[in-house]
C-alpha positions in Angstrom: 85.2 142.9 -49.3 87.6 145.3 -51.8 86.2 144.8 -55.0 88.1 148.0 -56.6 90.3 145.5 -58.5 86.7 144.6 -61.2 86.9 148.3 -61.8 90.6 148.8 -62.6 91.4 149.4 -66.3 87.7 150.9 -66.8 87.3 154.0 -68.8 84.3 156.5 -66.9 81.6 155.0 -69.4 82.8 151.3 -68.8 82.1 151.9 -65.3 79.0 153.5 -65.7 78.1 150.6 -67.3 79.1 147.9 -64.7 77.9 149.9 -61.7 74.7 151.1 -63.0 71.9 150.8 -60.4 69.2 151.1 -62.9 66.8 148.0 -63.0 67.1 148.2 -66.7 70.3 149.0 -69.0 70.8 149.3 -73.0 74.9 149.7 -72.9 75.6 151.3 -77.0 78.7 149.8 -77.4 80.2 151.2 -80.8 82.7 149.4 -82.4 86.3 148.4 -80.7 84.9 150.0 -77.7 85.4 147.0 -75.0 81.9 145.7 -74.8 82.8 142.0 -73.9 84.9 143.7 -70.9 81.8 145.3 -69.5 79.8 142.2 -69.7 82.2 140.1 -67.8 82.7 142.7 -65.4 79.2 143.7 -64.7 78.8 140.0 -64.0 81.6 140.0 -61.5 80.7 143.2 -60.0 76.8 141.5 -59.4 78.6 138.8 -57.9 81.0 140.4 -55.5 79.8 143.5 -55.1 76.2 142.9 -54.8 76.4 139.4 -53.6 74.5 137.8 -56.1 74.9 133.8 -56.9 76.7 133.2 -60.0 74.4 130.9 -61.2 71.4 133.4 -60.6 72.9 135.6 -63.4 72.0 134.5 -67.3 74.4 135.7 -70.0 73.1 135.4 -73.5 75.4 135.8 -76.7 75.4 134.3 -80.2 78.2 131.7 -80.6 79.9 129.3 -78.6 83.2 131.2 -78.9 82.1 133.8 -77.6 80.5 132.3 -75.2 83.1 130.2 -74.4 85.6 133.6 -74.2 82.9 135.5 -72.0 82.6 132.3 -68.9 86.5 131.6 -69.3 87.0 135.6 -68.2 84.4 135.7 -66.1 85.8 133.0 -64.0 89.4 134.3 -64.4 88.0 138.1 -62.8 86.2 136.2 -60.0 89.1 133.8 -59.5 86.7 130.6 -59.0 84.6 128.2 -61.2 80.9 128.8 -62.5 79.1 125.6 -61.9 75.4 125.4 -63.5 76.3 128.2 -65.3 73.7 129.8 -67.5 76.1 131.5 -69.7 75.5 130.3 -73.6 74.5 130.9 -77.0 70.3 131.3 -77.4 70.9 127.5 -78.6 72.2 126.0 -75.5 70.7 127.7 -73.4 67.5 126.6 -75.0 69.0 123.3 -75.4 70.2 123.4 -71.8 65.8 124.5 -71.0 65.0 121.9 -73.0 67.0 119.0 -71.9 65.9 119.8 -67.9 62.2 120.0 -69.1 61.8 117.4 -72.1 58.7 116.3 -70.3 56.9 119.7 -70.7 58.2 120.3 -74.2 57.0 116.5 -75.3 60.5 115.5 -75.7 62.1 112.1 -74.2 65.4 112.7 -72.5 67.7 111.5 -75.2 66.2 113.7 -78.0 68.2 114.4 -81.5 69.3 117.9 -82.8 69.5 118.0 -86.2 71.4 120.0 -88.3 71.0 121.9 -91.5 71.9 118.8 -93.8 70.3 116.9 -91.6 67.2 118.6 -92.0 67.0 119.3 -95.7 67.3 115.5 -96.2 63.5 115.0 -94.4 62.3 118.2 -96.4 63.9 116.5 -99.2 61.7 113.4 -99.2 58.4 115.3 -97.6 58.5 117.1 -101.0 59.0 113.8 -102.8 56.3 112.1 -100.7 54.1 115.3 -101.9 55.5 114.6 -106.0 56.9 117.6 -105.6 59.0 118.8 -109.1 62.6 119.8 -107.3 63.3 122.5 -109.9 59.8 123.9 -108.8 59.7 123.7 -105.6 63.7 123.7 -104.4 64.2 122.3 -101.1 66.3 124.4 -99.7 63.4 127.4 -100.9 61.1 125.4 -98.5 63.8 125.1 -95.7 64.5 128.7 -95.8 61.0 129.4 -95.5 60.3 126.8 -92.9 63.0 128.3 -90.7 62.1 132.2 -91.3 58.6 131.3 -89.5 60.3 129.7 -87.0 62.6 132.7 -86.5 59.2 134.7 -86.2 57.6 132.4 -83.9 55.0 130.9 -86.4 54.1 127.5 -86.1 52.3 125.6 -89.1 48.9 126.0 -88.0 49.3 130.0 -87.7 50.5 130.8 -91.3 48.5 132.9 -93.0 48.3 131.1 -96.3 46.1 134.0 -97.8 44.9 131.9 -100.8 48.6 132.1 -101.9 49.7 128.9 -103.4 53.5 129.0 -102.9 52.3 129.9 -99.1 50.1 127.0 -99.2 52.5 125.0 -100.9 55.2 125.1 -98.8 53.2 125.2 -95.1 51.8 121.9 -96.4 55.4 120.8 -96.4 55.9 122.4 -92.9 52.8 120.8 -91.2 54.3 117.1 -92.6 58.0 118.3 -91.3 56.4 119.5 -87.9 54.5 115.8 -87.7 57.9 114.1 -88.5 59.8 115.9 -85.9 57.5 115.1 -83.3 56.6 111.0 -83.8 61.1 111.0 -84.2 61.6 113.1 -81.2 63.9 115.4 -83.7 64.5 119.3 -82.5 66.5 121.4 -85.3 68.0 124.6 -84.6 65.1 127.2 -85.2 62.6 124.5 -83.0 65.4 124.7 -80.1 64.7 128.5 -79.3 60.7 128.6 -80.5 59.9 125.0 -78.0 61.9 126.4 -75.4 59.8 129.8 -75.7 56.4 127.5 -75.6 57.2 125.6 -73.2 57.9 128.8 -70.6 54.8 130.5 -72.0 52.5 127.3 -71.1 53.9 125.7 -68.4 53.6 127.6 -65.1 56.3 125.9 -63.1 58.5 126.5 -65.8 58.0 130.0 -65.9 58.2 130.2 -62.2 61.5 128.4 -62.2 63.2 130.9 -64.1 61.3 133.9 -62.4 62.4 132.9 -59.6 66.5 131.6 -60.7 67.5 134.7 -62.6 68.0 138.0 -60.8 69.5 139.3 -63.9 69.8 138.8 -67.7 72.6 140.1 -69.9 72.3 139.9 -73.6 75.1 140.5 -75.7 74.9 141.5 -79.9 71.8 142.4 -78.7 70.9 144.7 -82.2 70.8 141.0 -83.8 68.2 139.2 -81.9 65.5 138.1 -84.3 62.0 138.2 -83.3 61.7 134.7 -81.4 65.1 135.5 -79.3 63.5 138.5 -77.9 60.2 136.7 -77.0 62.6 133.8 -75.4 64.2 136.4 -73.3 61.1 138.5 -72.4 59.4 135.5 -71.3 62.5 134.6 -69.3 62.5 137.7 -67.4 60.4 138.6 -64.5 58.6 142.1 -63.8 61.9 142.3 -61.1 64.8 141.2 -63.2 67.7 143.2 -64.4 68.7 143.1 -67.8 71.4 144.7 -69.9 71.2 144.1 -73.3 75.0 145.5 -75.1 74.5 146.0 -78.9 75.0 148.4 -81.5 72.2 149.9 -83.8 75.1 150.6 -86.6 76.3 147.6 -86.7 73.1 145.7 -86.9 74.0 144.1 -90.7 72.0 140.5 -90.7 68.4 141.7 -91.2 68.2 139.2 -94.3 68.7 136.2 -91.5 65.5 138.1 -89.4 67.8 140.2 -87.1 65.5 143.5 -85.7 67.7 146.3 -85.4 63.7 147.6 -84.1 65.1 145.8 -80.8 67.7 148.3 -79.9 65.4 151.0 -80.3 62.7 150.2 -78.8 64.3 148.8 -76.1 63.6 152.0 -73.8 60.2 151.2 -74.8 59.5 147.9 -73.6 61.4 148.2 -70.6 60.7 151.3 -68.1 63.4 152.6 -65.7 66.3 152.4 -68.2 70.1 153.6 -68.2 71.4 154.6 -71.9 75.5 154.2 -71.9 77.3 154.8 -74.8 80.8 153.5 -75.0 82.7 155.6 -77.9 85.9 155.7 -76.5 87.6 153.2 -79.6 90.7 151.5 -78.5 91.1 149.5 -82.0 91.4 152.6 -85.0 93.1 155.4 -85.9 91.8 158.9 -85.1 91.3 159.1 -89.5 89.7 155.9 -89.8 87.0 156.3 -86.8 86.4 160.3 -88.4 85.1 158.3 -91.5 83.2 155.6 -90.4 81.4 158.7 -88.4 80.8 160.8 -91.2 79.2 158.0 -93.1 77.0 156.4 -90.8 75.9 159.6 -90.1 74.3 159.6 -93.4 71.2 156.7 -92.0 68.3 158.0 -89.7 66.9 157.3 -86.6 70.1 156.6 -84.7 70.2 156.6 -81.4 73.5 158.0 -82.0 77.5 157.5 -81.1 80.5 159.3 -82.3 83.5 156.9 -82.1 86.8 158.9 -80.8 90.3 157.6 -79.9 93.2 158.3 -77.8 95.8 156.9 -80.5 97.5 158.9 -83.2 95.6 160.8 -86.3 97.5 158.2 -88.2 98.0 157.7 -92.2 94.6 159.2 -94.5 92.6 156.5 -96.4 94.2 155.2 -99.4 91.9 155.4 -102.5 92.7 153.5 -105.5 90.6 153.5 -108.7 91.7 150.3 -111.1 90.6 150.1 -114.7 89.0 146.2 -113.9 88.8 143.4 -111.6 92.0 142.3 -112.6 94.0 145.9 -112.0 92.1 145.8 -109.1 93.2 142.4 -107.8 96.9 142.9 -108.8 97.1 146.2 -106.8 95.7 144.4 -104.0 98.7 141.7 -103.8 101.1 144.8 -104.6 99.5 146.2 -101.3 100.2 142.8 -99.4 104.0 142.3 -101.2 104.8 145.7 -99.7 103.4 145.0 -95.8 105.1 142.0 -96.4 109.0 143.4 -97.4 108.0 146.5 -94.6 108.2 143.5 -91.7 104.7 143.0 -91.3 102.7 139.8 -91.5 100.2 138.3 -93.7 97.6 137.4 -90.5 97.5 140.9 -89.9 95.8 141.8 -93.1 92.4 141.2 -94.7 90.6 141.5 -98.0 87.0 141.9 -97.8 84.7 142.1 -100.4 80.2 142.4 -100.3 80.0 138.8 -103.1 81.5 136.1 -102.7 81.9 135.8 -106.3 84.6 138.9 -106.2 87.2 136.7 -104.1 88.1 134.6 -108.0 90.4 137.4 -109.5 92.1 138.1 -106.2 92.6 134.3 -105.4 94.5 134.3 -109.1 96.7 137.3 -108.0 97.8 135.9 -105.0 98.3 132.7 -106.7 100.6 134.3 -109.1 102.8 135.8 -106.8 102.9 133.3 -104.3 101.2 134.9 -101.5 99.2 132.5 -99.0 96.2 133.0 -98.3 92.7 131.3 -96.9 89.2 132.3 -97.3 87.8 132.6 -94.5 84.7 130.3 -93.0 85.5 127.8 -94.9 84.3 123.8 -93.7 84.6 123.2 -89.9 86.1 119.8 -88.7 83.0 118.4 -87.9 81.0 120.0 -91.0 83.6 117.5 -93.6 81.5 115.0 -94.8 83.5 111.9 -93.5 83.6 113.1 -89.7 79.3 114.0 -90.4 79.5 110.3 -91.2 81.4 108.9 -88.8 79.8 110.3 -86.3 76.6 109.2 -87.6 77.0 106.0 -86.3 77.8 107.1 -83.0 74.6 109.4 -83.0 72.4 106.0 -83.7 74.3 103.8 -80.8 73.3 105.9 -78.2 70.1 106.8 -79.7 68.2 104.1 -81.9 65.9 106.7 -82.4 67.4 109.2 -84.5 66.2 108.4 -87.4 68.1 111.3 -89.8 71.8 109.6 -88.6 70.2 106.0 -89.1 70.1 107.2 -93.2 73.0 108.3 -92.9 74.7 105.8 -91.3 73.2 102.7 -92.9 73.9 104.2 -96.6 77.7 105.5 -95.9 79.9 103.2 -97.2 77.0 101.6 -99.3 75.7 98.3 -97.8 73.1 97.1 -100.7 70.5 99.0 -99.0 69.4 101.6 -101.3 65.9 103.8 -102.1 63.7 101.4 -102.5 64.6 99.5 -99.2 64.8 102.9 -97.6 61.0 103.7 -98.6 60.2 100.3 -96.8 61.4 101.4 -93.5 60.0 104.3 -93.6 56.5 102.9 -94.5 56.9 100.5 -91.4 58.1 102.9 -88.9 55.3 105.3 -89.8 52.5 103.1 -89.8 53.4 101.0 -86.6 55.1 104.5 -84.9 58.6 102.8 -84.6 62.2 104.3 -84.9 63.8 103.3 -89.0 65.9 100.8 -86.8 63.1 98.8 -84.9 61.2 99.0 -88.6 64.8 97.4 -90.2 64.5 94.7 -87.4 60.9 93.9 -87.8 61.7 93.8 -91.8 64.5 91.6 -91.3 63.0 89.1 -88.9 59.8 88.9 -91.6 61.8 88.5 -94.7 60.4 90.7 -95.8 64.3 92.4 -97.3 66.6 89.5 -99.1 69.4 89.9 -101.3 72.5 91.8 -100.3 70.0 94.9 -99.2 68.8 92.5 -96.4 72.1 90.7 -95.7 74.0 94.6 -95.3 71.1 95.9 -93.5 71.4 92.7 -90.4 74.9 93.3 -90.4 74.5 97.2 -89.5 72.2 96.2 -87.3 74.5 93.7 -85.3 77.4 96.2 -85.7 74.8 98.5 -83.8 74.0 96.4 -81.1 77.4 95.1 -80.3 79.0 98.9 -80.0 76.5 99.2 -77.3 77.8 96.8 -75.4 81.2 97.4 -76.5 81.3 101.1 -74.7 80.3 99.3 -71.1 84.0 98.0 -71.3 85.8 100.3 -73.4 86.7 103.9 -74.2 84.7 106.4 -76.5 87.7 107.3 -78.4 88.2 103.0 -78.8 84.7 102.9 -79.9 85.5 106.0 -82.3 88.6 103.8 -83.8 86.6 100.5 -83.8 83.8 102.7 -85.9 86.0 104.1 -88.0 87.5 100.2 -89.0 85.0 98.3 -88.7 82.1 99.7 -90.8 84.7 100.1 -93.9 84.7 104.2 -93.5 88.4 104.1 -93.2 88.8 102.4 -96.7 85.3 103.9 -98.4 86.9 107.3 -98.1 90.5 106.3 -98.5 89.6 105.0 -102.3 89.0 108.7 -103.5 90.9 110.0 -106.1 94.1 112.0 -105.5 94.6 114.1 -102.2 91.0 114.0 -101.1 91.2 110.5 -100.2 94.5 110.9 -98.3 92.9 114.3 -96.4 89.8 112.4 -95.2 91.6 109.3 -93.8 93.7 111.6 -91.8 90.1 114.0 -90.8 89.2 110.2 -89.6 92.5 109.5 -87.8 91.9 113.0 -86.3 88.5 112.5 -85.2 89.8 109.7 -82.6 92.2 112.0 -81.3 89.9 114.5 -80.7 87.4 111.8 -78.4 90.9 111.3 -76.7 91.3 114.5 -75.5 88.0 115.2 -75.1 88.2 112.2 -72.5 90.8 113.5 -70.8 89.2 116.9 -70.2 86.2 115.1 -68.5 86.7 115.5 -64.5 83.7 114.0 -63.4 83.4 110.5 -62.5 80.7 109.6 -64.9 80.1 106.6 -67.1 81.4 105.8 -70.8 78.0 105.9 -72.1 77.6 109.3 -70.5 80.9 110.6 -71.9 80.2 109.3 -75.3 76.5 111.1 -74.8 78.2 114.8 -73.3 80.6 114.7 -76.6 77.9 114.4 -79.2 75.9 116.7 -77.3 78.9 119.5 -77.2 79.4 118.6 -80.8 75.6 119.0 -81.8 75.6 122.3 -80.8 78.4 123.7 -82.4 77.8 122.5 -85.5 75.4 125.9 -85.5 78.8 128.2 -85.5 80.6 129.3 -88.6 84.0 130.3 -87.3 87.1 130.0 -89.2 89.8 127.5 -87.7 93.5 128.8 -87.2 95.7 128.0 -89.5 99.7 129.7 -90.6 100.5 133.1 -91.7 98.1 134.2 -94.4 96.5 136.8 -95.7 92.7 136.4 -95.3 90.2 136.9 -97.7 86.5 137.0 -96.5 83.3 138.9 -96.9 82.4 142.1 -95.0 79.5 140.4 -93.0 82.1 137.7 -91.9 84.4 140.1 -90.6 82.4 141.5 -87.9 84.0 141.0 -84.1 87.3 140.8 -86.2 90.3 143.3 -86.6 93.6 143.5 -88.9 96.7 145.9 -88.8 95.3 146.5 -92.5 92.2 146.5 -94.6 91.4 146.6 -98.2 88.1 147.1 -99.3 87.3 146.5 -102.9 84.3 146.6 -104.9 83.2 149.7 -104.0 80.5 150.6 -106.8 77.0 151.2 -107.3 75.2 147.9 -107.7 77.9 146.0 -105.7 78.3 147.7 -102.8 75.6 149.0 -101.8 74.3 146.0 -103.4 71.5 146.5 -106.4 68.7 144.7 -104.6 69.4 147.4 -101.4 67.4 150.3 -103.8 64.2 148.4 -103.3 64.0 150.1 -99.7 65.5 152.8 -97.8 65.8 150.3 -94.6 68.2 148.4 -96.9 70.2 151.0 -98.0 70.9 152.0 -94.3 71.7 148.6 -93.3 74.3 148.5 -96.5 75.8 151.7 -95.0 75.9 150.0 -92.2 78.1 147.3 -93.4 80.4 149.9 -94.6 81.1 151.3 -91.6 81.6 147.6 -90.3 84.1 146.9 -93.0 86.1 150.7 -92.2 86.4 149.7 -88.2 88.0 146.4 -88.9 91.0 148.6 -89.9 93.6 149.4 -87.2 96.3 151.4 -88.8 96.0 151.2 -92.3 92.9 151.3 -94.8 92.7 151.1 -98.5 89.9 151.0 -101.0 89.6 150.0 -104.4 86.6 150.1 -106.9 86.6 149.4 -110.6 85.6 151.3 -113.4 84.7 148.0 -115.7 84.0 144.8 -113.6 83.1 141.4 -115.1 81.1 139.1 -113.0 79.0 136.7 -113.1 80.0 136.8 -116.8 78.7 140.1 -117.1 80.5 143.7 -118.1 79.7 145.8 -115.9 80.3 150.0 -115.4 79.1 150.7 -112.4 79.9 154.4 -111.0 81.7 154.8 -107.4 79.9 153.8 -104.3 78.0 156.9 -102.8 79.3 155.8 -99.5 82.8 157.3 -100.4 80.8 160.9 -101.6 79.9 160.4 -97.8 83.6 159.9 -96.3 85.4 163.8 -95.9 87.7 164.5 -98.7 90.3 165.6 -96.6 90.8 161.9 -95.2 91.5 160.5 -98.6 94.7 160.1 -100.5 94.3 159.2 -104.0 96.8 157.5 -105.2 97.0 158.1 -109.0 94.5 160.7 -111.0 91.3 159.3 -112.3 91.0 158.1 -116.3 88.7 160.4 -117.5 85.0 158.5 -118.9 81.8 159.5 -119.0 80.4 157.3 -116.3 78.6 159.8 -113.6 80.7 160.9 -110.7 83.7 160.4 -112.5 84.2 164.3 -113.6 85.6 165.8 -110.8 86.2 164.7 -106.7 83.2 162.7 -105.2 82.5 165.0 -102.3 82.3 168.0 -104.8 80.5 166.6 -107.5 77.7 166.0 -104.2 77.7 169.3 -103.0 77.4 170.9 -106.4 74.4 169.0 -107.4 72.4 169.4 -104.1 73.5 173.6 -104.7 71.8 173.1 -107.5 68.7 171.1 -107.1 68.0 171.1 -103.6 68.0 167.5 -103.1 69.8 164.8 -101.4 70.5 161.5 -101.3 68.4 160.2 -98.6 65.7 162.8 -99.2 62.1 162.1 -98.5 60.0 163.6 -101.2 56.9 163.3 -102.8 55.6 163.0 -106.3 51.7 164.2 -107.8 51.5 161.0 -109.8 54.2 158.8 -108.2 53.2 159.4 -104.3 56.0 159.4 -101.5 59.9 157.8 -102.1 63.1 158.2 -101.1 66.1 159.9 -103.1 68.6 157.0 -104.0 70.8 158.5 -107.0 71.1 161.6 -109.1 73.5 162.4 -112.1 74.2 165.3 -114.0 73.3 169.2 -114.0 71.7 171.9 -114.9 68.3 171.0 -117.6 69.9 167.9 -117.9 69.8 166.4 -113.8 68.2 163.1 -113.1 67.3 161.8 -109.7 67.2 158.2 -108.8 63.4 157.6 -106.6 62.0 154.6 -105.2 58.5 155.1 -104.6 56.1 153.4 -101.9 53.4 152.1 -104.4 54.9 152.7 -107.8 58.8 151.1 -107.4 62.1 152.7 -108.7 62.1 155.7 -111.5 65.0 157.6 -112.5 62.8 161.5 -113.2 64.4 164.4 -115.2 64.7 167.0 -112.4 63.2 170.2 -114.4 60.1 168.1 -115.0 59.5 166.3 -112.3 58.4 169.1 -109.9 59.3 166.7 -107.0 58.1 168.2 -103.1 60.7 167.9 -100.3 59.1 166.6 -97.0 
C-alpha cells in the first residue's frame, strides 16, 4: 500500500515525529510549529503504515474542540470513519471508562455528571448542614479545595489533616460530599478522571482490557496534565504500549489549576527507550517576533530547550509604547485598531490581551467611544445561560429520577410554592429511607405530610414528570424540549424580566429546541427516542467542562493572556506590562512562579503573526488603587535592537526609567555582579533567588526572596551576598 501521501507537506522534524520507531516518544512542539498535524498523522501512519486497528490507538487531549478537530482530520487523512473511537478529552474518555464499567466503579448505568454549579449547590448545604458561617468558610474555598485533592488523586480518607483546623474543616465537608455522591450515584468532573483511575488500578479485568486494546497512547498538551491525568494514563498503558506525549515545557502556564510542567521533564525518566523531537520550524510569526520570544524564555532554567526559527520575512520590529495611565494606554490601543481598520484590515484579526481581568474596563470605554466592536472573550456558553441550565434540568430528571442536583433545580425554577423548608423535608426523607428527592416528594405527598400550595406545586411537578416520560415513547426530543419549555411556565418565568434580558432568554429558549432538532437529525442510528434524548444530555454534560468562546461578527477581541493560548491574530497588543502586574506581584513568592509568568509572556508574544505592540503604564489605577509600578523585566529581556519606541520616555524617578531597559541591565550586573535570576546565598538570610535590583554605585538595592526567611530588598555594599 502507497502511504507517501500521510507524509506529504511534512517538514524533516514532522516526519521524524510520525515515523519514529522508538517505543517511547516526547515530540517538543514549540509554538505554531504544527503539533496537531503530527498527531493526526502519526495516527494515520500507525494505521496504514503499520497496520494497526484504528480503534487500538487512544488519543488524549484537553477539550472537546480539539478533540473534535483531531478525529474529524484523522478520518479526513485515512479517508474512512473511526467507529469506537478512543479519541477524547481525559473527561470522556473517563466518562466513556466509566459508562462501560459502572459496575466496577459502583455506578448504575444511568449515572449524573454534575457540573460546577451543580456541585457548589451540595457543598453549599453540606456546610449549612455543618452550621457552617458562609463568610468563614466560603463555599466555593471548600470546592476549590475539594477539587485540588481530587486533581492529586487524594480521596477523603487520605488527607493529611495534620492537626490543621481549616484542613480538618473542610475534609469534614469532603467526606459528607463524598457520602452524598455515592448514595445519589452523582460523578463531577474531578471524580470522572480519579474513579476511572481506581477502577483500572483495582479491578484486574479492567486493567487487562485496556492492556490488551491499546497498542498505542498519544497525549496531546501533554506539559498540562495534572497529577491524576498522568496516573490515569500510566495505568492505562501497558509495559508494551507506545506513547507519544506532544507538549511544550515553555508553554506550560496553568500550574495554579495543578498542571506539572515536572511531566515533560521527567518524561524520559519514567519511560526508557525514548525519541526527543523538537519541532522549531514556526509557520505562524515573524522572524522578529520568534527572535524575542527566544531571547526571553531563555531567561528560565532547566529547559529542555527549543529555538523557534521561521521561513517568513524578518518583518516590522516590536512597537513599544509607554502611556502616562490606563487611560493613555487604552486610547492608544483603539488608535492602534482605527488605523488596522482604515489600512483594510479587520477587527477578527486582532487581539488585546491583558494578565487581570480587571485591566479590560478602561479599554472597553475606549472602544466604546469610538465605536469600535469588540467581545471579550470566554464569555457564557449556550448551555452555561441560566435559562437553558434550567431547561434542561427537567430533562436531566425525566430520564433520570435520580439526579437529585437537577430535581432542585427543576422543582424551584419557575417557583412552585415549594421552598427551603419543604426542600429540607425531602432531603431528610431521601436520606433516611436511601431514596432519590423524587421518590421522597412522592412518599411526602401520598402521606400528607406537605399541604398548602408547596404540596399542591410539588404533585403537579411530579405528574408533569411522569407524563414526559411517557410522552417521549410517541414523540420527538426536540417536541418534548418545546412541550418543557411551555408547559412548566419557563417560557413566561423568564420572559417577565425586565428590559432585553427577558427578550434574550425567551429566544436562548426558542434556540434550545432548535438545537434538539438538529441534533436529531445528525443521529444516523436507528435507536430509540429515549435513547436520543439520553445521547444529547450526555454530549451536553460533557461539554459543559470547555470554556471556548462562540463565533460571533467582526470584532476586535479582548481576552486574557492565559485564554489566548492555541490562538493566533494578524496583530497583538499587549498591555500592562509592569512590575506587580505582569509578572504578577504574588509570582515573587517563588522562582517556579516567576518562570511560569515568563512563560506566559512568551505565550502572549507568539500569538502575534505580523504585527506586535506593547504598552505599559507609568501611573495605573486599579482596583481603586494608584499605582507606579516600573516596566516589566521581561522587556530588559527582549534585544533592544527589535524594539521601536514610538515616542521618548517622560523622564521620573521610578527605577528603569533613566535610560533604555537593556542598558540600564547590563550596567548594573557590570557593576555588582548579579543577575536577575541569580542563586545566591546570605550569612543570616540563607539561600534565595535574585528578583529585582535598582540603582548604582553605594546606593544599589537587590530584590531576594529567601527559602526560610521570605522577600528583602538588601543594600548591595552591605549585604556581602555569595553567588552560587
Amino acid at each position: 500500500m502507497d502511504v507517501s501521501h500521510i507524509l506529504d507537506n511534512l517538514n524533516d522534524d514532522q516526519r521524524n515525529a510520525v515515523t519514529s520507531e522508538k517505543q517511547h516518544l516526547l515530540v517538543l512542539a514549540g509554538a505554531g510549529s504544527g503539533k496537531t498535524r503530527v498527531l493526526v498523522h502519526k495516527v494515520a501512519w500507525e494505521v496504514e503504515a503499520l497496520g494497526k486497528n484504528p480503534s487500538s490507538i487512544m488519543a488524549v487531549t484537553f477539550t472537546n474542540k480539539a478533540a473534535n478537530e483531531m478525529r474529524s482530520r484523522i478520518e479526513t487523512l485515512l479517508q474512512a470513519q473511526i467507529f469506537d473511537s478512543w479519541v477524547g478529552t481525559f473527561h470522556g474518555l473517563s466518562h466513556k471508562l466509566l459508562k462501560r464499567f459502572h459496575k466496577e466503579a459502583d455506578l448504575s448505568s444511568g449515572f449524573t455528571i454534575l457540573d460546577s454549579d451543580d456541585q457548589l449547590r451540595i457543598i453549599k448545604r453540606i456546610s449549612k448542614e455543618f452550621n457552617l458561617d458562609e463568610a468563614t468558610w466560603p463555599a466555593r474555598q471548600s470546592q476549590w479545595q475539594i477539587n485540588s485533592w481530587k486533581d492529586e488523586g487524594i480521596r477523603s480518607s487520605k488527607v493529611n489533616e495534620d492537626g490543621d483546623f481549616y484542613t480538618e474543616t473542610v475534609n469534614k465537608i469532603y467526606k459528607e460530599y463524598e457520602e452524598t455522591c455515592n448514595r445519589d450515584d452523582l460523578v463531577d468532573f474531578g471524580e470522572l478522571i480519579l474513579k476511572s483511575y481506581e477502577v483500572i488500578k483495582k479491578s484486574p479485568s479492567v486493567k487487562m482490557f485496556f492492556e490488551s486494546r491499546f497498542e498505542s497512547i498519544l497525549i496531546d498538551e501533554f506539559q498540562d496534565t495534572n497529577t491524576i491525568q498522568y496516573k490515569w494514563l500510566q495505568e492505562i498503558a501497558s509495559a508494551k504500549t507506545k506513547i507519544t506525549a506532544v507538549g511544550d515545557d515553555d508553554q506550560s502556564i496553568y500550574g495554579w489549576r495543578g498542571a506539572k510542567v515536572e511531566h515533560v521533564n521527567s518524561f524520559t525518566e519514567d519511560y526508557n527507550n525514548t525519541e526527543i523531537v523538537r519541532l522549531e520550524q514556526n509557520y505562524r510569526s515573524t522572524s522578529v517576533i520568534l527572535n524575542a520570544a527566544n531571547s526571553l524564555i531563555d531567561n528560565n532554567k532547566d529547559r529542555l530547550g527549543k529555538n523557534l526559527w521561521t521561513e517568513k520575512v524578518e518583518g516590522e520590529k516590536i512597537i513599544l509604547y509607554q502611556a502616562y495611565n490606563e487611560q493613555d494606554e487604552a486610547r492608544y490601543v483603539a488608535d492602534v485598531l482605527k488605523d488596522w481598520m482604515h489600512k483594510g484590515g479587520a477587527y477578527e484579526e486582532t487581539a488585546i490581551l491583558y494578565r487581570s481581568n480587571a485591566q479590560s474596563r478602561a479599554i472597553e470605554e475606549a472602544l466604546l467611544r469610538i465605536s469600535i466592536p469588540y467581545r471579550i472573550y470566554g464569555g457564557l456558553r449556550f448551555y452555561e445561560r441560566l435559562e437553558i441550565k434550567n431547561a434542561i434540568a427537567y430533562l436531566k430528571v425525566i430520564f433520570n429520577n435520580s439526579d437529585n442536583p437537577s430535581f432542585e433545580r427543576s422543582v424551584s425554577n419557575p417557583t412552585r410554592g415549594v421552598g427551603e423548608k419543604t426542600l429540607n423535608k425531602i432531603r431528610q426523607i431521601s436520606k433516611k429511607h436511601n431514596i432519590s428527592y423524587i421518590k421522597a416528594s412522592a412518599k411526602l405527598i401520598d402521606e400528607g405530610s406537605i399541604s398548602g400550595r408547596g404540596g399542591a406545586g410539588l404533585k403537579d411537578y411530579l405528574e408533569f414528570v411522569a407524563g414526559c416520560k411517557n410522552f417521549i415513547e410517541e414523540n420527538t426530543l426536540s417536541e418534548l424540549m418545546e412541550l418543557i419549555i411551555k408547559e412548566t411556565g419557563l417560557y413566561a418565568y423568564h420572559g417577565k424580566e425586565a428590559g432585553e434580558k427577558g427578550k434574550t432568554r425567551t429566544e436562548n429558549l426558542e434556540e434550545l429546541i432548535t438545537a434538539t432538532k438538529n441534533f436529531e437529525q445528525s443521529i444516523k442510528e436507528e435507536i430509540t427516542n429515549s435513547q436520543i434524548a439520553e445521547k444529547y444530555l450526555d454530549i451536553i454534560s460533557l461539554d459543559s467542562g470547555d470554556r471556548q468562546a462562540s463565533e460571533h461578527d467582526d470584532a476586535a477581541q479582548l481576552m486574557t493572556m492565559h485564554s489566548a493560548k492555541g490562538l493566533e491574530f494578524k496583530l497583538v497588543i499587549l498591555t500592562g506590562l509592569e512590575e506587580s502586574l505582569f509578572p504578577h506581584g504574588r509570582s515573587m513568592e517563588s522562582s517556579s512562579q516567576l518562570e511560569e509568568e515568563r512563560r506566559l509572556c512568551y505565550v502572549a508574544i507568539t500569538r502575534a503573526m505580523e504585527k506586535l505592540y506593547i504598552t505599559h503604564a507609568e501611573s495605573r489605577r486599579l482596583h481603586g488603587t494608584d499605582t507606579f509600578n516600573p516596566p516589566s523585566r521581561f522587556l530588559k529581556e527582549i534585544p533592544k535592537d527589535l524594539i521601536d519606541e514610538i515616542r521618548p520616555r517622560a523622564q521620573t524617578n521610578i527605577p528603569y526609567n533613566r535610560k533604555d531597559f537593556s542598558e540600564t541591565k547590563i550596567e548594573f550586573e557590570m557593576d555588582i555582579g548579579i543577575s536577575l535570576g541569580q542563586k545566591v546565598r546570605h550569612k543570616k538570610f540563607g539561600e534565595g533567588i535574585v528578583l529585582n535590583y535598582e540603582g548604582s554605585g553605594e546606593s544599589a538595592r537587590v530584590q531576594v526572596n529567601f527559602e526560610d526567611s521570605g522577600t528583602k530588598w538588601l543594600v548591595m555594599s552591605y549585604a556581602n551576598l555569595e553567588k552560587m
